[in-house]
C-alpha positions as CSV (number, residue, x, y, z in Angstrom):
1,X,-181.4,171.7,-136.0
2,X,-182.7,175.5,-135.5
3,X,-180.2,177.7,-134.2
4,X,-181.9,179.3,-130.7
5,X,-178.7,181.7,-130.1
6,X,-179.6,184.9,-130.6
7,X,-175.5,185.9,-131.3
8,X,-173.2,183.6,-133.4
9,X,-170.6,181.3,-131.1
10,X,-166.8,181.8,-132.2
11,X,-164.5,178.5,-131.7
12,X,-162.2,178.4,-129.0
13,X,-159.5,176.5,-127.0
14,X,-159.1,178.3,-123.8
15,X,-158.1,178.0,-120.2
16,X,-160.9,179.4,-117.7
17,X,-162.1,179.7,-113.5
18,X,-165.5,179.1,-112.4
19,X,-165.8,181.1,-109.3
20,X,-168.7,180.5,-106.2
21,X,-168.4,180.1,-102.6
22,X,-164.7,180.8,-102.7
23,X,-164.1,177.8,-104.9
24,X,-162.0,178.8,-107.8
25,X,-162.8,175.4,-110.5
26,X,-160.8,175.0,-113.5
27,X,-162.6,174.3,-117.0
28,X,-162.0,174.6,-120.7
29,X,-163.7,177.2,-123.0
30,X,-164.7,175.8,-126.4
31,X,-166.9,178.4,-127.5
32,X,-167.7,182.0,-127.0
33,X,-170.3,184.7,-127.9
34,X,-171.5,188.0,-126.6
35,X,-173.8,186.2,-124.7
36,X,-172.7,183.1,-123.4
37,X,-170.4,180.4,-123.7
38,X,-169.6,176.4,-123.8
39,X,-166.9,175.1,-121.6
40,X,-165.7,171.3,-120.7
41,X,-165.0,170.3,-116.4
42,X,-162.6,167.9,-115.9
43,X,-165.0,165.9,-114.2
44,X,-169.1,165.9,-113.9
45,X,-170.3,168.1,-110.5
46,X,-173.4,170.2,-109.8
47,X,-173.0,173.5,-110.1
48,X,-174.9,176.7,-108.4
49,X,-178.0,178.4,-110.1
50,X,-175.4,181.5,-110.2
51,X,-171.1,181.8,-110.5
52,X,-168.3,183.3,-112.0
53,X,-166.3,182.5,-115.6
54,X,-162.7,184.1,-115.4
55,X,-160.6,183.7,-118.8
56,X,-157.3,185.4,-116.9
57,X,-155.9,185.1,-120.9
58,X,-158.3,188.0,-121.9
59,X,-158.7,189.6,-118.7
60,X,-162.3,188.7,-118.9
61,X,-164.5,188.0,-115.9
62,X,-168.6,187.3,-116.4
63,X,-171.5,186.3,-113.8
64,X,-172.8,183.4,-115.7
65,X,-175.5,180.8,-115.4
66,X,-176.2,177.3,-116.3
67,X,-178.1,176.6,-119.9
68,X,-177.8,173.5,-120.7
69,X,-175.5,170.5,-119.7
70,X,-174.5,167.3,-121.4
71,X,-172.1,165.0,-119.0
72,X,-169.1,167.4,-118.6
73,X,-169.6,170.3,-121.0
74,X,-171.8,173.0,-119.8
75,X,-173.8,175.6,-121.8
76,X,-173.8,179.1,-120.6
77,X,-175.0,182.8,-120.1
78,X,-174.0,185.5,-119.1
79,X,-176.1,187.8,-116.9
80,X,-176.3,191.6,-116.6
């Protein structure tokens, strides 16, 4: 497989928020770079074009949008 990321994802096992329309979603970060990220739902659901990642653990809040998505683990970006 050829690696597309343009920064090197970092494992890990966090708690995290999507944020849109005043809906505050819980999910699971599995992996992290500079510029995006993976996370697991607890359950399959559409989500907006645009929202919010919040990892309250590192004070760390990004506008993100959707990648890529395989059943309930979601591929990520962030976005200026």
């Amino acid at each position: 497989m050829i690696e597309k990321r343009a920064a090197q994802r970092h494992r890990v096992f966090k708690g995290g928020t999507i944020t849109f329309e005043n809906s505050g979603i819980p999910c699971t970060v599995r992996n992290m770079s500079a510029g995006g990220a993976a996370i697991d739902l607890d359950a399959p659901l559409t989500l907006p074009q645009s929202f919010t990642l919040s990892i309250a653990c590192d004070d760390l809040v990004r506008n993100c949008r959707t990648v890529w998505r395989s059943d309930k683990r979601v591929g990520l970006a962030f976005v200026q």
